[in-house]
VOLUM-462738 format. One line per field, with one value per residue (C-alpha): x, y negated, z; chain. Coordinates in pm, 1 decimal, padded with zeros to 6 digits, always signed. Layout:
// VOLUM-462738
c1 <- X_...
c2 <- Y_...
c3 <- Z_...
mimi <- A_...
***
This chain:
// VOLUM-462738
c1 <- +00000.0_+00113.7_+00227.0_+00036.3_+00087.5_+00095.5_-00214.6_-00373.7_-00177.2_-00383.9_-00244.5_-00264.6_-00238.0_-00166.2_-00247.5_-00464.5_-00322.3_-00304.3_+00007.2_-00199.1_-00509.2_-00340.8_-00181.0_-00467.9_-00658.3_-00354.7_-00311.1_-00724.4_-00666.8_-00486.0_-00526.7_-00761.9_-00676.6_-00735.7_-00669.8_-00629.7_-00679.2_-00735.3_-00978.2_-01330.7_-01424.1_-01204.5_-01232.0_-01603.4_-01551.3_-01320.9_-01537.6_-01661.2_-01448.0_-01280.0_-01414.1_-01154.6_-01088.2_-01202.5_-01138.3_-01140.6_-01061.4_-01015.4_-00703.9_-00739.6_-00788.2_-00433.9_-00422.2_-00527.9_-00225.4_+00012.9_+00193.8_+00159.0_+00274.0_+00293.6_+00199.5_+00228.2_+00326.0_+00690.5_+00700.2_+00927.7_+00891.5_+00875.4_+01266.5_+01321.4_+01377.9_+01248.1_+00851.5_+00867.2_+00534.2_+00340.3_+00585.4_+00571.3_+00186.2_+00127.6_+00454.4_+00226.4_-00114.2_+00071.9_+00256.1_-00049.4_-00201.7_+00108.4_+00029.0_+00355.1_+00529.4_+00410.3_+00601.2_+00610.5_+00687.3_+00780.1_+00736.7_+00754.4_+01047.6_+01339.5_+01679.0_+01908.1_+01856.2_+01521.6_+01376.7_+01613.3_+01659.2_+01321.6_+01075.1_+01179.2_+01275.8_+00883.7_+00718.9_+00911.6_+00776.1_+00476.1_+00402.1_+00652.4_+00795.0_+01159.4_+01212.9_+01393.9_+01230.8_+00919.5_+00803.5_+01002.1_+01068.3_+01120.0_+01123.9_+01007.6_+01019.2_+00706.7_+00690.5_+00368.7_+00351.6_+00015.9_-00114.7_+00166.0_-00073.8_+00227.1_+00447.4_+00166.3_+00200.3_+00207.1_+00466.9_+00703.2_+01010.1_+00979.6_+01320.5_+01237.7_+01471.1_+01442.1_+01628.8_+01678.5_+01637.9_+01345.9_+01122.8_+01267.1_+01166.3_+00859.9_+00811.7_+00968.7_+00681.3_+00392.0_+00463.8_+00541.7_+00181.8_+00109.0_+00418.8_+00823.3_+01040.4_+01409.5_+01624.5_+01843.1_+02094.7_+02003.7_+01726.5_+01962.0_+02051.3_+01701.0_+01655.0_+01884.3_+01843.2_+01427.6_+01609.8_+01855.3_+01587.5_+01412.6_+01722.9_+01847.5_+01574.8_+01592.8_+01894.3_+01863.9_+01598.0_+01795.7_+02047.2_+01825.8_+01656.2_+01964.5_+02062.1_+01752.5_+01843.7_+02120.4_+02023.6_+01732.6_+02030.5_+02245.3_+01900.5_+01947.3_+01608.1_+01668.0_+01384.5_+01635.8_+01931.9_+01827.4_+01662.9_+01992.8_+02157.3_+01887.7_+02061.3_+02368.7_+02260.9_+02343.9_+02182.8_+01926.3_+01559.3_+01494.5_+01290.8_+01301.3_+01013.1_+00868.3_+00942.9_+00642.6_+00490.3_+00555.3_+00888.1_+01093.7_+01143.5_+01121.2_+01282.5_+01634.4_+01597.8_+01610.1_+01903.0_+02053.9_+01914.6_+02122.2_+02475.8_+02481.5_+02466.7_+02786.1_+02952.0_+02909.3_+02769.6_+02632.6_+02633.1_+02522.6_+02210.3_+02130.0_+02285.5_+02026.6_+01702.8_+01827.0_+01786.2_+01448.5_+01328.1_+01386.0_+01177.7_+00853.1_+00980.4_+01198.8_+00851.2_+00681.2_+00961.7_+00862.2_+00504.1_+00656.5_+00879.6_+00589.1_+00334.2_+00566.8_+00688.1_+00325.6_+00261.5_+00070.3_+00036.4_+00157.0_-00052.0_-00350.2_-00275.2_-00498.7_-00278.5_-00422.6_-00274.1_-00373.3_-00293.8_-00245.9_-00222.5_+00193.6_+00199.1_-00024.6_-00322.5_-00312.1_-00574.5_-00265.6_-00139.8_+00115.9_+00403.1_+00265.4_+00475.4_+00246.2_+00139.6_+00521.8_+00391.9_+00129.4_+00311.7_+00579.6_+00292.1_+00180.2_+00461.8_+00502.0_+00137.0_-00042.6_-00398.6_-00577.8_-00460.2_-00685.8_-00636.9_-00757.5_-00790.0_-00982.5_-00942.3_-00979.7_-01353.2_-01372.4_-01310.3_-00958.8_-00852.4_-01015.0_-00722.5_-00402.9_-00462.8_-00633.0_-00963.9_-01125.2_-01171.3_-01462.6_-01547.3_-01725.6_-01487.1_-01293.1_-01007.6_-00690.5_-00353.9_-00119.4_-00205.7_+00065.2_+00039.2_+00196.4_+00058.2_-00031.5_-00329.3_-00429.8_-00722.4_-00519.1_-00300.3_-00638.4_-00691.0_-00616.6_-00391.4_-00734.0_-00857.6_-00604.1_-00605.8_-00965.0_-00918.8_-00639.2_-00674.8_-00512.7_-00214.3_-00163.2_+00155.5_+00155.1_+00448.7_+00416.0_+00652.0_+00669.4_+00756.0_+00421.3_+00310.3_+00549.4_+00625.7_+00585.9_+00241.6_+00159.8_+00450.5_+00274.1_-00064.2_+00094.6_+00106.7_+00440.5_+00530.6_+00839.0_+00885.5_+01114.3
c2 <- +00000.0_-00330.7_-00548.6_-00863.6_-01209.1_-01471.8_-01608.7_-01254.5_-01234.0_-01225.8_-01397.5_-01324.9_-01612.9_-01470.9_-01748.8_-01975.5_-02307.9_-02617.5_-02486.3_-02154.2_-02380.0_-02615.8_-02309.1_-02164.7_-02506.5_-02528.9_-02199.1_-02138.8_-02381.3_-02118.5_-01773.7_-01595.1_-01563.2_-01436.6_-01606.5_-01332.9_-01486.1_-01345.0_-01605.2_-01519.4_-01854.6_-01998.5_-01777.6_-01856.4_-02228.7_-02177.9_-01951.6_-02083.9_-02380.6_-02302.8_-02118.9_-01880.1_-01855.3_-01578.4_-01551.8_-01249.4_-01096.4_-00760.5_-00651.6_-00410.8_-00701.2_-00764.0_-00454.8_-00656.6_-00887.5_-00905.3_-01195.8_-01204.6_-01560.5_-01554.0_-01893.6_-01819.5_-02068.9_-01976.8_-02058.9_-02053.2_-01897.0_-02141.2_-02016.4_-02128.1_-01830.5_-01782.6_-01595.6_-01357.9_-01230.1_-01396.9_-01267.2_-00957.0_-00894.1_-01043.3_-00782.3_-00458.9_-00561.9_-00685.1_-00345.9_-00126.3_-00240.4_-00325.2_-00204.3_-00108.1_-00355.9_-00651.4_-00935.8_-01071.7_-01446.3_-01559.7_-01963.4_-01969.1_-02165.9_-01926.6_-01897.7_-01757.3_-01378.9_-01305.0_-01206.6_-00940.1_-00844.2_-00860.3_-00891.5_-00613.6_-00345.3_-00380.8_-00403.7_-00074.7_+00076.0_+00050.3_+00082.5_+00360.0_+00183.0_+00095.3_-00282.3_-00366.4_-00042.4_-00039.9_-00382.6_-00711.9_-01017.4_-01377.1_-01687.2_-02043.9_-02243.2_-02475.7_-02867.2_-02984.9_-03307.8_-03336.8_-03647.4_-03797.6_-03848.7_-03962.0_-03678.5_-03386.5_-03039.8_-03110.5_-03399.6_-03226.2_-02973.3_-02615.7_-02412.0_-02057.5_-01762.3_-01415.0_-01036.6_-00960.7_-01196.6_-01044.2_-01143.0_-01467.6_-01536.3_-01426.6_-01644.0_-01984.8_-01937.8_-01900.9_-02181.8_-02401.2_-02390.4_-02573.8_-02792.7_-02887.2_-02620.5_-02579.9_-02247.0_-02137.4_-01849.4_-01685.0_-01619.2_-01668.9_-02003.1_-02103.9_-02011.5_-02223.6_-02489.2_-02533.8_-02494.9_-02785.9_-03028.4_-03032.1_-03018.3_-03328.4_-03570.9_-03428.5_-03573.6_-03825.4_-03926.8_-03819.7_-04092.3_-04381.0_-04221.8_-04267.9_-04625.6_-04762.5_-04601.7_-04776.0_-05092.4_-05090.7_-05060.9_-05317.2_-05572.9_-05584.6_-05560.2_-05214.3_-05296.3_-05623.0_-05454.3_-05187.4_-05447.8_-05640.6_-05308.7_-05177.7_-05501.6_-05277.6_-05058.6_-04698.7_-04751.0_-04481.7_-04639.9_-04397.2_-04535.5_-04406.0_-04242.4_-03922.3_-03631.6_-03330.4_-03140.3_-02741.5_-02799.5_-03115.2_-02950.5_-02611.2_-02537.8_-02625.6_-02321.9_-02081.0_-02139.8_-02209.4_-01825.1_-01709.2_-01834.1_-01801.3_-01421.2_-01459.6_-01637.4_-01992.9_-02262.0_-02569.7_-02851.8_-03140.8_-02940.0_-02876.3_-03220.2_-03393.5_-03130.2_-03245.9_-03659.4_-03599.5_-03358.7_-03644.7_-03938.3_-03802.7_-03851.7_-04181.9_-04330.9_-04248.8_-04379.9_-04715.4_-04728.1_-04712.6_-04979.2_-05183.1_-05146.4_-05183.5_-05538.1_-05566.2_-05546.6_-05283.9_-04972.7_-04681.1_-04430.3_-04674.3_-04687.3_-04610.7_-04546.7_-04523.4_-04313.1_-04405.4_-04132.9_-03764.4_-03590.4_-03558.8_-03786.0_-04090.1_-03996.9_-03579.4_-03396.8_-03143.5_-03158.9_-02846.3_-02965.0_-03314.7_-03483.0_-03627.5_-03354.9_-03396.0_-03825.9_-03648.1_-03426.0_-03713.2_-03971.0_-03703.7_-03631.3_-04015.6_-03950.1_-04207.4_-04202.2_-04107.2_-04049.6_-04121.7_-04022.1_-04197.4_-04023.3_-04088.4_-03712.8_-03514.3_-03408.6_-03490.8_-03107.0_-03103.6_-03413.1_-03212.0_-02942.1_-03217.7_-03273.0_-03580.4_-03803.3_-03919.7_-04290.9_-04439.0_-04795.9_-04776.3_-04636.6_-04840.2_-05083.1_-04952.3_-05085.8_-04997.4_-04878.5_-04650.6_-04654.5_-04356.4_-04244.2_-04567.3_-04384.7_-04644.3_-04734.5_-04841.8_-05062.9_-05254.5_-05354.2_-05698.7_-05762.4_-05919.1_-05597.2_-05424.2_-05707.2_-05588.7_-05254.6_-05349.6_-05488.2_-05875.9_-05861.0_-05516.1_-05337.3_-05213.2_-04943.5_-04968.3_-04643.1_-04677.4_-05105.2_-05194.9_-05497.9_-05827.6_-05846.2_-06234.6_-06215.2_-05995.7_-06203.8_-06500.3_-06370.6_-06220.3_-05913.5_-05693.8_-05502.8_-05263.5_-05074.7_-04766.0
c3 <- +00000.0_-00099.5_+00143.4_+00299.0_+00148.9_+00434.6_+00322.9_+00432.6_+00805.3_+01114.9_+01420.5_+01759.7_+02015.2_+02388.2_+02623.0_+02552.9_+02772.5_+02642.5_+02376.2_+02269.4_+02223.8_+02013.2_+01803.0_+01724.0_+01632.5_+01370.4_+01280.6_+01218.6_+00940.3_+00738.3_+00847.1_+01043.5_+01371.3_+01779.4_+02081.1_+02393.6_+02770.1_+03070.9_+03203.5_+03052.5_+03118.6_+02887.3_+02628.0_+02616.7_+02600.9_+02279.1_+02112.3_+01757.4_+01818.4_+01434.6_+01181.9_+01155.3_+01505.6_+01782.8_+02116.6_+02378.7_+02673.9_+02541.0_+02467.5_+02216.8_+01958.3_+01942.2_+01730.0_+01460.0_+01440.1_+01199.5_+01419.1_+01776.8_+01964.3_+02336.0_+02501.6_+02871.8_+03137.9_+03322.1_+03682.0_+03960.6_+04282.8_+04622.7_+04607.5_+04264.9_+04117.1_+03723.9_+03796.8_+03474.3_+03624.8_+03278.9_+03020.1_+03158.8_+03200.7_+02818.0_+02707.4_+02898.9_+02700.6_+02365.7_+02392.4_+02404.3_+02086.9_+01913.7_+01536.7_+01343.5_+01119.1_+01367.1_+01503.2_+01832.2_+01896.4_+02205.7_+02284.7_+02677.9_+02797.5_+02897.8_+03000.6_+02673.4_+02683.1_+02817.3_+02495.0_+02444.1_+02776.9_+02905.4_+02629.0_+02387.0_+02654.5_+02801.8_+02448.0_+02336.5_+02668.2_+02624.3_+02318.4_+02234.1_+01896.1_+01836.1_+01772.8_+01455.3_+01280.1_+01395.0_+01517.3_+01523.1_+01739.1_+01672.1_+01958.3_+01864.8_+02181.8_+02200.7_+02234.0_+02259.8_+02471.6_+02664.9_+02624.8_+02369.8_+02055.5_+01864.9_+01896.9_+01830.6_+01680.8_+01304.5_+01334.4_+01570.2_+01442.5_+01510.2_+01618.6_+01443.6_+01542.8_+01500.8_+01557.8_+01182.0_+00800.8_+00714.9_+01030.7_+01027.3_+00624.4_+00731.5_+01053.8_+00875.0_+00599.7_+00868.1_+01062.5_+00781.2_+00741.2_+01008.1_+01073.5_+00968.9_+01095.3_+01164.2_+01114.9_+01436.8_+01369.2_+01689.5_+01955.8_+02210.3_+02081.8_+01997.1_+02372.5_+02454.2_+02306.4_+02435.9_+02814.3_+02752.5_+02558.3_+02926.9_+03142.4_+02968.7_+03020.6_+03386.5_+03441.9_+03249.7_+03503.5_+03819.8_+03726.2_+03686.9_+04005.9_+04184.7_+03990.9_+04188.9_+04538.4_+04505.0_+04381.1_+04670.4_+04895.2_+04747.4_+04699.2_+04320.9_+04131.5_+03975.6_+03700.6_+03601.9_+03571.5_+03356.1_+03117.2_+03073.4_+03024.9_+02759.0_+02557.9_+02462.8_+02125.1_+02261.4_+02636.1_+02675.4_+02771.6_+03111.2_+03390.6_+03748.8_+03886.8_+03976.0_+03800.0_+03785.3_+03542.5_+03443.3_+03272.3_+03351.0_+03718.6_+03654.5_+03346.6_+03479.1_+03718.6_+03405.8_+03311.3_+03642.9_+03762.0_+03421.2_+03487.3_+03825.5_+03737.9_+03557.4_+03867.2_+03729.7_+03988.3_+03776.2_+03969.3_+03760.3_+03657.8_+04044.1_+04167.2_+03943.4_+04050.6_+04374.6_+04370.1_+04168.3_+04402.7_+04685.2_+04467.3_+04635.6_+05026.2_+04873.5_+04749.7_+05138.9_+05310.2_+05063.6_+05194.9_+05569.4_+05503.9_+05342.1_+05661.8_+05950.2_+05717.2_+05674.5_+06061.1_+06017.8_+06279.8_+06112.6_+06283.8_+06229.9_+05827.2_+05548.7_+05278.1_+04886.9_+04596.8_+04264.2_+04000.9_+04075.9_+03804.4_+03698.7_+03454.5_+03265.4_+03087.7_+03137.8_+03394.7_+03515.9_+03844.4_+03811.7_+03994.8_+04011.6_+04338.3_+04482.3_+04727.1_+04860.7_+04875.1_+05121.8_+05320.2_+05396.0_+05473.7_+05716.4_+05917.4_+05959.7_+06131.4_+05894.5_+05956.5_+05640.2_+05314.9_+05015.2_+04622.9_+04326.0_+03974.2_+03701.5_+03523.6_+03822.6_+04045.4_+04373.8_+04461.4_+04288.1_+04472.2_+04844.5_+04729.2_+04691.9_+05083.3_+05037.5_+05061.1_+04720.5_+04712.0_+04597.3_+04547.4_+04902.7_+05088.6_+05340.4_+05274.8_+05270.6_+05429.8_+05145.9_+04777.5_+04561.4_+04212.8_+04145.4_+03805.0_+03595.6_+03400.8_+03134.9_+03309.2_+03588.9_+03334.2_+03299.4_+03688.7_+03775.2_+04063.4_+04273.5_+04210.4_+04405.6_+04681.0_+04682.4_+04805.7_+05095.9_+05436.4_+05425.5_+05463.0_+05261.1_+05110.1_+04729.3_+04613.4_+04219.1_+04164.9_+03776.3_+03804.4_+03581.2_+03755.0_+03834.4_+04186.8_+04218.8_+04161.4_+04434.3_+04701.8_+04532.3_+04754.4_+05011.0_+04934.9_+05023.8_+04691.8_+04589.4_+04297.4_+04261.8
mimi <- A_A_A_A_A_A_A_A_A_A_A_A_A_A_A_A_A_A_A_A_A_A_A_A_A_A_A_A_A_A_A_A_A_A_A_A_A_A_A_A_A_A_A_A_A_A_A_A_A_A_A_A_A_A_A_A_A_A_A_A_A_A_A_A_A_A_A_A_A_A_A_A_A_A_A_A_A_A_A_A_A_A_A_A_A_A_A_A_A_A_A_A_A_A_A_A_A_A_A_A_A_A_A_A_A_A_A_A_A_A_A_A_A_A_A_A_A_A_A_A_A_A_A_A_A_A_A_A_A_A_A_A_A_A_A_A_A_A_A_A_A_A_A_A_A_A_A_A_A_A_A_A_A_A_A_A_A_A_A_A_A_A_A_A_A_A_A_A_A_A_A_A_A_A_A_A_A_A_A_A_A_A_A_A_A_A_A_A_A_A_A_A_A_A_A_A_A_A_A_A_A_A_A_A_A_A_A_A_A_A_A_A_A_A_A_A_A_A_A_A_A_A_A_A_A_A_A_A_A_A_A_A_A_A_A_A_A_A_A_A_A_A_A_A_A_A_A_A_A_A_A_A_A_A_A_A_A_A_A_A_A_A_A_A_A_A_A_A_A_A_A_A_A_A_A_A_A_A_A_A_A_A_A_A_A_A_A_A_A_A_A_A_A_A_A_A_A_A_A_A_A_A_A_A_A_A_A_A_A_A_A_A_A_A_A_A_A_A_A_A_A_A_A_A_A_A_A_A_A_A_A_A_A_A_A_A_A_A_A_A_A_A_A_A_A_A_A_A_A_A_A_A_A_A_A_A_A_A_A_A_A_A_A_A_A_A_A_A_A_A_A_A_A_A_A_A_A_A_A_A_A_A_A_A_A_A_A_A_A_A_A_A_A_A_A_A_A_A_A_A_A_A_A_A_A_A_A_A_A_A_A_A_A_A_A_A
***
């Protein structure tokens, strides 16, 4: 029997977060294809959603795939140790109904080697076929940006590796369907290279982090000095801030996990997971500065957070720091703690430790604006005045509001 053209290939999307949703919105376009989740309730809310497109919980329907992609988050443990818990169930089920002849993608963040060492060994397992005769593999990292309109799956480059030519012709001609794609000579490199795009900006981050620590202690206005610095052509535009999410701080654990096997300690990497990891109890230790200057009693305070999601304009709060803004606050023995979102129920903000605030509820002695959501970008500074007892202390973590004009109505203000 002849051979499929790529126009006839059935794909398989395992996962379907906000990645393996946006793969199969792109790849329905083109060929028919599945989308396999665990959680029923998702799978029901996708359903019909493309033309082309089905979704299910059962397993055997991955038997139908000519190309399987596996979109599954990758954790850490509280120890921050890689959680291979996700690759490893979606290896067991792909592995069951793995028909011969398929290929298996991999796009979860890992440290160089997994795929090899961990993927293939559990697909063969289970599924009792030899990879490289009887099934194939391929890894194409993913780098879908929630909430970054500008940077979205058909304008963004695709690293495509794979174990043998053959599966990786074949893999560079299905995703150019759906976006511009880049040849990498290995999976392990192609691994590697996904780890280091987040491990970068990390500590990237981790030094501006630390610029404005020190600034703060030298009483130079951080935000200032990095604007007369951003005059020079090649000085990269980072911000300090708080760093969450479910790569920027857990990504750099992959490959820290993988070299220390081989006896290599990397200190940059952990020096700069270290400062960022601080930002959270840096940003509490602001507020307490801000009421005692204030006059405020601390264990009187009301303190409001505005934005807790882990970054602007995105309903996620995996990894968001702000439950680390809490816990500080708490130990200090403020009062109450209230949280402000505008993408996230009352019942979501009940689980980050803290009280939703509603217009009603009671003023507030300081206010953090720790995730500047765009509808936050549209408050007036009287509206802020608004929701604080006079006089009231405002920690604007991300710098977005001039600090004169809250001094100029006497209102004690620091930015990060």
């Amino acid at each position: 029997m002849a051979s499929k053209s790529v126009k006839e290939k059935v794909v398989c999307i395992v996962g379907l977060g906000y990645v393996g949703q946006s793969l199969a919105k792109a790849f329905s376009r083109h060929l028919s294809t599945i989308g396999f989740d665990i959680d029923e309730s998702k799978v029901i809310s996708l359903n019909n959603f493309q033309k082309k497109f089905q979704s299910t919980t059962d397993e055997k329907e991955i038997f139908k795939a000519d190309i399987v992609i596996i979109c599954v988050p990758t954790p850490i443990t509280s120890t921050n140790q890689p959680d291979l818990e996700p690759i490893e169930k979606a290896a067991i089920s792909i592995g069951r109904n793995l028909k011969t002849g398929a290929i298996v993608v991999l796009e979860s963040t890992v440290y160089p080697g997994l795929t090899e060492e961990v993927l293939i060994p559990l697909l063969e397992q289970n599924s009792n076929l030899i990879c490289g005769k009887d099934f194939f593999v391929g890894y194409s990292p993913e780098r879908i940006n929630p909430g970054d309109d500008e940077h979205s799956l058909d304008t963004i480059t695709k690293v495509i590796a794979a174990n043998e030519n053959n599966t990786l012709e074949t893999l560079m001609e299905i995703y150019s369907l759906i976006t511009t794609v880049y040849r990498a000579p290995s999976i392990k490199v192609a691994e590697a290279a996904k780890v280091i795009e987040n491990i970068q900006r990390d500590l990237n981050i981790a030094l501006v982090n630390e610029f404005a620590i020190i600034f703060h202690k030298l009483g130079i206005d951080t935000k200032e000095v990095l604007e007369a610095a951003q005059t020079k052509w090649n000085f990269l535009p980072f911000v300090p801030g708080l760093v969450g999410g479910h790569c920027i701080p857990v990504d750099p654990y992959y490959l820290v996990e993988r070299v220390q096997r081989i006896g290599y300690h990397p200190q940059v990497i952990l020096a700069g997971r270290a400062i960022n990891d601080s930002m959270p109890a840096y940003v509490a230790d602001m507020v307490l500065k801000g009421l005692i200057e204030s006059g405020k009693v601390v264990k009187e305070a009301k303190v409001l957070i505005m934005g807790l999601t882990y970054k602007e304009n995105v309903t996620d709060i995996r990894e968001s720091p702000v439950p680390y803004i809490v816990k500080t606050l708490k130990e200090y023995s403020i009062a109450k703690v209230y949280g402000l979102d505008p993408y996230l129920n009352s019942d979501i903000i009940m689980k980050m430790d803290v009280i939703p605030y509603f217009a009603e509820s009671e003023k507030v002695d300081a206010v953090i604006l720790a995730v500047p959501h765009k509808q936050f970008k549209n408050l007036k500074i009287s509206d802020f005045i608004n929701m604080m007892n006079d006089p009231g202390a405002f920690v604007d973590v991300k710098g977005i509001y001039n600090s004169s004009d809250f001094k100029a109505r006497g209102i004690w203000y620091d930015r990060v």
